[in-house]
N, C-alpha and C positions, 0 to 999 in steps of 0.2 A: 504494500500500500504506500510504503513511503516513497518509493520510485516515482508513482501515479501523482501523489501529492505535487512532489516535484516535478516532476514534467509539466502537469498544468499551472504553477506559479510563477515559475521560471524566469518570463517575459514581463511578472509587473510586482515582484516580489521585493523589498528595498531588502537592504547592506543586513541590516537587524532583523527582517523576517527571517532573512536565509540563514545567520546564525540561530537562531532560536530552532529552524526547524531540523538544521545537524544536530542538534541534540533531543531530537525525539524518537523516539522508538514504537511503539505500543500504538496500536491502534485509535486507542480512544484518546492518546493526547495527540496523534495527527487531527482524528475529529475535530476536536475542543479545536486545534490550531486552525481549520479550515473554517471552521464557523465564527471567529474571531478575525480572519485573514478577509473572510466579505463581508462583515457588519460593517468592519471599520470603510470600505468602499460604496458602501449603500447609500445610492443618491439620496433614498425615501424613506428614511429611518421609523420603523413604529408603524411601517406597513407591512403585509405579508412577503410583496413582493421583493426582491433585488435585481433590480433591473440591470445595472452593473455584472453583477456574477452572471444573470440570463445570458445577457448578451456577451459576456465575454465566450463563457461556455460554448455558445454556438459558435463562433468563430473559433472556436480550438477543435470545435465536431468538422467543422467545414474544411479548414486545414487540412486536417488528416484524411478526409474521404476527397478531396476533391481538389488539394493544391500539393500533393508530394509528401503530406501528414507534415505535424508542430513543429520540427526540427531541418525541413527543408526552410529555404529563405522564403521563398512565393509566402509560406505557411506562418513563417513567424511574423514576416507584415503584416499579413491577412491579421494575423491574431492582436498584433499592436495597434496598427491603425485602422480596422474595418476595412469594407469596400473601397473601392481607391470612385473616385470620380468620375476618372475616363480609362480605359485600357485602351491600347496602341499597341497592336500585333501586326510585327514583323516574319518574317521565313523563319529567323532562327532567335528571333528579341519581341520582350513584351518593356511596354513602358507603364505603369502605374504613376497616375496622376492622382494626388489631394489636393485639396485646399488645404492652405494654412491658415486657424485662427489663431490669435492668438489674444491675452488677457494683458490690456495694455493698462495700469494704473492711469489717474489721472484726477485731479483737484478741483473741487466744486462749489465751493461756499465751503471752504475749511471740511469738508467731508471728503474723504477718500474712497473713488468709485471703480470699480473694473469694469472695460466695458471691454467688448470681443471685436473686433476685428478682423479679415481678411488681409492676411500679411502677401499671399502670393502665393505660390503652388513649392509642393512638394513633390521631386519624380524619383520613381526606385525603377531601374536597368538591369533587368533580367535577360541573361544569356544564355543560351544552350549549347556548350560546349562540343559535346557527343554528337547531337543530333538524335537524341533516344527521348526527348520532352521534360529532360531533368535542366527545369532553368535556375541557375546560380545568377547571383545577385553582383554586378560586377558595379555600378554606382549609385548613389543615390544623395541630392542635392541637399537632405537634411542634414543639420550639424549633428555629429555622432553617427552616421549610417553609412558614410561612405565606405567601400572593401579596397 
C-alpha cells in the first residue's frame, strides 16, 4: 500500500509530506496520512465532497489508461496541470498548450487583494524518439519544467 500511497502523491506532495510518509509503515497510519494529505487540499471544507482529491484522482486514472500511465511525462503533466488548452500534433511531436494564470497581489484602499490574471501561455514538447508512440518531454516554457 505504501508504494500506491506514493505513486499517487508524488507530483503535489511538499518536502514535509514526503518525510513524514518514509516513516510510515502500517496501513492504517498511510490511511490516517491520506485523509489528512486531502483535507488539508479541500477547496470546500465541511462539505462531503473534495473536489480537489476528485479531480486530481481522475487525472492520475486518465494518465495511466490513456497517456503512457503517472510516470510517463504526457502522464505526469496531465496529472499536474489538467487538460492543456490546445494540442498540436505533429508526425513525431505533440505541443501542449495552457494558459497561464497567475495571483498577482495588489493594493486597494490599504487592503491587500489577489486578483488572477492571464500571464500568457505555457507549452510542454513532447517527442517520440522510437517512433513506437512513447513521447518524452524534450521542452517546456515553464520555469522549472524544462528537460
Amino acid at each position: 500500500m505504501k508504494e500506491m500511497v506514493e505513486s499517487v502523491v508524488q507530483y503535489i506532495a511538499t518536502n514535509q509530506e514526503n518525510s513524514i510518509l518514509q516513516n510510515l509503515n502500517t496501513d492504517q497510519e498511510l490511511n490516517s496520512f491520506l485523509i489528512d494529505f486531502w483535507i488539508k487540499r479541500d477547496p470546500t471544507p465541511g462539505t462531503d465532497k473534495n473536489e480537489f482529491r476528485d479531480e486530481y484522482l481522475e487525472r492520475f486514472r486518465i494518465a495511466n489508461f490513456s497517456l503512457g500511465g503517472w510516470q510517463s511525462d504526457r502522464g505526469r503533466v496531465f496529472i499536474i496541470y489538467g487538460k492543456p488548452e490546445d494540442i498540436i500534433i505533429g508526425s513525431e511531436m505533440e505541443i501542449w498548450v495552457y494558459n497561464k494564470k497567475e495571483k498577482i497581489p495588489f493594493v486597494d484602499n490599504s487592503k491587500s487583494l489577489q486578483s488572477e490574471i492571464e500571464s500568457g501561455k505555457i507549452k510542454f514538447y513532447f517527442y517520440d524518439y522510437i517512433g513506437a508512440g512513447v513521447m518524452q518531454q524534450v521542452y517546456s516554457s515553464e520555469f522549472g519544467e524544462g528537460r
